[in-house]
N, C-alpha and C positions, 0 to 999 in steps of 0.2 A: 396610277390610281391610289389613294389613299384610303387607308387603313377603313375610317369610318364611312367611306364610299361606296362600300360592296351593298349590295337589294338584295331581296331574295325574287327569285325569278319572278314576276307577274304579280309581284306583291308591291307596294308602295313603302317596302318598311326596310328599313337598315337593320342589315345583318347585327351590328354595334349593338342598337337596342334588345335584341333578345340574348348576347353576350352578357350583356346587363345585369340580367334579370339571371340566367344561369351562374356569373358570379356569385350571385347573391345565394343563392342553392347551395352551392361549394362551400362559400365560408358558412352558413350553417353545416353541415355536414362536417367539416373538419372541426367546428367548436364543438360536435356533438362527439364525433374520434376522439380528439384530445382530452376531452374531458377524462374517458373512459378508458386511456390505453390502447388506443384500437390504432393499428398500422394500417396505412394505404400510401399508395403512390399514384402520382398522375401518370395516366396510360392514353397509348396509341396516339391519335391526332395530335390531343392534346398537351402530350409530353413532347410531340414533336414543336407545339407554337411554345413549349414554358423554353426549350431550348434554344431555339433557330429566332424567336419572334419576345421572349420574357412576358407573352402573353399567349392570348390568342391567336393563331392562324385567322389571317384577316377574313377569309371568308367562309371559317370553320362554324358549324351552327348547333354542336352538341360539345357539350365536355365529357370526358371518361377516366375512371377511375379505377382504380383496382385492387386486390385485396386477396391473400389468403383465403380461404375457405370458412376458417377457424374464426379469422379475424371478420367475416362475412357473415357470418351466423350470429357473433359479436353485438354487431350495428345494428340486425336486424330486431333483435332483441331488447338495444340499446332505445331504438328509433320509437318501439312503443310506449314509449314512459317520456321521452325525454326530447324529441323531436318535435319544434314549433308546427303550432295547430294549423299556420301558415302554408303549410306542405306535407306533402300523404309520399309514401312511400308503396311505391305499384309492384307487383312483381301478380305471380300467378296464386299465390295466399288470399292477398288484400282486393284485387281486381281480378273476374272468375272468367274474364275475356281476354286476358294477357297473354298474348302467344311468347314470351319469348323464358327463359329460364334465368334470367339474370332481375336486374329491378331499377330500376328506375325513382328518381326522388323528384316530384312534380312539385310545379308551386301551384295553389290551389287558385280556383277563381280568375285562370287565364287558359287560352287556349290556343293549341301550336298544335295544326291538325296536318299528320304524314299523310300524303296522297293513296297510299297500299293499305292502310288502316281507317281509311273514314268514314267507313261503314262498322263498326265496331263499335259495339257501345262501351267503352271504360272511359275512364281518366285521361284525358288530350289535353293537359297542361304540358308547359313548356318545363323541359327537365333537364335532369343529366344522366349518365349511365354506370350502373356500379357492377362489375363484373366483378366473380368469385376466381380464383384460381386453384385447382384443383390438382391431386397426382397423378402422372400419368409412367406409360411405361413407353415411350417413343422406340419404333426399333423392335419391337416384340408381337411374334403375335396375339396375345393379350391386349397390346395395348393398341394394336389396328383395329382388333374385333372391339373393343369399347367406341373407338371413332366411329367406326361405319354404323354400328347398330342406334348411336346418338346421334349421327347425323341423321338416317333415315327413319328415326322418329320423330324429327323436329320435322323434316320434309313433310311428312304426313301430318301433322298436327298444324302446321300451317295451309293446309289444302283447306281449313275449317276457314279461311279470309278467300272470300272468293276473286277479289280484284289482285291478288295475289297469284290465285291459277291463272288467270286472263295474262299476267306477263311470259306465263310459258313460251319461250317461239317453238318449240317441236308441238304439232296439233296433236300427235298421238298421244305426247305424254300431257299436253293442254286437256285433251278429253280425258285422260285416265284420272287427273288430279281431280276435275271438276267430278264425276263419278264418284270419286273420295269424300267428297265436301258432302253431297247427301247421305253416302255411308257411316260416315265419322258421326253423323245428327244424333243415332244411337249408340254411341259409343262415350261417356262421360270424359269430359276434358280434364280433367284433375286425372283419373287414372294413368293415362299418357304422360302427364306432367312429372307425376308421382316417380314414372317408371323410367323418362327421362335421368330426374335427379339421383335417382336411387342407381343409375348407370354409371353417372356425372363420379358419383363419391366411389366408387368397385372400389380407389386402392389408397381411398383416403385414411383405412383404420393401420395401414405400414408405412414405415418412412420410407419415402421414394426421394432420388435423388432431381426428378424434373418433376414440372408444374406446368398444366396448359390449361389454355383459356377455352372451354368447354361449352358454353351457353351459346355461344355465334360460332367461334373458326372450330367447325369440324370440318372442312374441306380438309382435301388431303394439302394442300399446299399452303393454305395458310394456317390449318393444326400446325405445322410441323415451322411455319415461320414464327408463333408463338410462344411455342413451347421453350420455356428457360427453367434456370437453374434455381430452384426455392429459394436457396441462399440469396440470391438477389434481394427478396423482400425481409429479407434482416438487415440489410445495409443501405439506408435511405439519406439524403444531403435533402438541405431546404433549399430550393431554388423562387428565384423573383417570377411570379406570373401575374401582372394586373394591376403589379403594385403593392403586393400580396405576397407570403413565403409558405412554399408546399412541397411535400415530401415528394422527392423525386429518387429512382434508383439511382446510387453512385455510380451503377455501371450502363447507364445511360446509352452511351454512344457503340456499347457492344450492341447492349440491346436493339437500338433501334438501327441500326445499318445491320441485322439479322432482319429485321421487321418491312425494312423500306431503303435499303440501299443507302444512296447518298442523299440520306435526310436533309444535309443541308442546304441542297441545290432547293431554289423554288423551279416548281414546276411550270408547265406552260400554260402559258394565259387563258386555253379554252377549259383548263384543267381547275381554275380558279375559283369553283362556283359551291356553293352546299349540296350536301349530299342528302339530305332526306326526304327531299321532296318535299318540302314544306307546303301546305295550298291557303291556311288560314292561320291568321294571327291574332288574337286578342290578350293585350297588355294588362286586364283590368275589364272580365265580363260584370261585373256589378254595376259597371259604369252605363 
């Protein structure tokens, strides 16, 4: 099968064409980094297609980035003044239905709607993902208790999507979460959000010698496949992605055979498919 062959499931649309468009997202964003000094690297999947593929993973349907903490506060400050009117930057600030603690940079006036979120009213443009990286203490108990207590308030903060509790398979904790969802009604979403981040940074005011990616992998197994060494994102190589050159960690191959084994193997063909559940696409709603 060929690169620009992949669909998304049940959809009429080439995975290629919303690569497209996410491109197009990226080089804004790094004209808007470079501009400013601001370090990031390409992360997860996506460092995996700049390496193995000098582009996309053929049937990868997000791009992801990554960034210091420092240098994440940076952008987001940056993004107000200096970010094309073309694209809004989402996170739980600018969009008051954002479940997630990282941010997202949408391009406006198109829409890329996740199956688990479409009953939600924000922003369902087609985006990419920009994750903060944060200090952690791996190995301590300090820094177990910061995991557990951040992941089991993102757990509950997401009981507030309710096609989200509906994928529980255990019924007892299906009924407990849905229980949650009219609890949470009074309970202000920003508070949680607040108290989320304000967990996120506990050991960001001391130099710590690791950094983990805190917004999504606080699972115990994949916190802990995350978690690198800061110094990492001091030492960046420009690699080819699309035709295009982006900051990639020099230590690449450490990194991501800690992340994913033997990254360079493709995986098996039923394995080949997007991950977000895409169900609606529009290229261009004004049309």
């Amino acid at each position: 099968m060929q690169k620009n062959e992949f669909t998304f499931p049940g959809l009429n649309v080439r995975i290629k064409e919303a690569q497209n468009v996410q491109l197009e997202i990226l080089l804004e964003f790094d004209r808007l980094c470079k501009k400013n000094n601001i370090q990031y690297q390409l992360f997860s999947g996506t460092l995996i297609g700049a390496i193995r593929h000098n582009g996309f993973i053929p049937w990868d349907d997000d791009i992801d980035v990554c960034m210091l903490r420092e240098e994440y506060d940076q952008f987001l400050e940056a993004s107000k003044k200096e970010l094309s009117e073309n694209y809004f930057v989402q996170n739980y600030h600018t969009d008051k239905k954002f479940q997630s603690q990282y941010s997202k940079i949408k391009k406006n006036n198109t829409r890329y709607v996740e199956d688990l979120v479409q009953d939600v009213d924000m922003h369902q443009g087609i985006f990419i993902d920009v994750f903060p990286y944060d200090h952690v203490r791996p190995q301590t108990f300090k820094g177990r208790a910061q995991r557990i207590a951040i992941d089991q308030l993102k757990i509950i903060n997401y009981c507030r999507v309710m096609r989200v509790n509906d994928t529980e398979k255990k019924k007892s904790l299906r009924t407990a979460k849905k229980a949650t969802y009219y609890l949470l009604k009074v309970i202000p979403k920003n508070k949680i959000d607040r108290l989320i981040t304000k967990l996120v940074c506990t050991f960001n005011h001391k130099e710590e010698k690791y950094v983990g990616e805190l917004s999504v992998s606080t699972g115990k197994q994949t916190y802990e496949s995350f978690v690198l060494k800061k110094e990492f994102f001091y030492d960046s190589i420009e690699w080819d992605f699309e035709g295009h050159k982006f900051p990639v960690p020099r230590a690449y191959d450490e990194i991501l055979t800690k992340n994913y084994g033997n990254y360079m193997k493709m995986p098996p063909l039923k394995e080949q498919e997007p991950h977000h559940g895409v169900i609606e696409i529009n290229f261009n709603t004004k049309e």
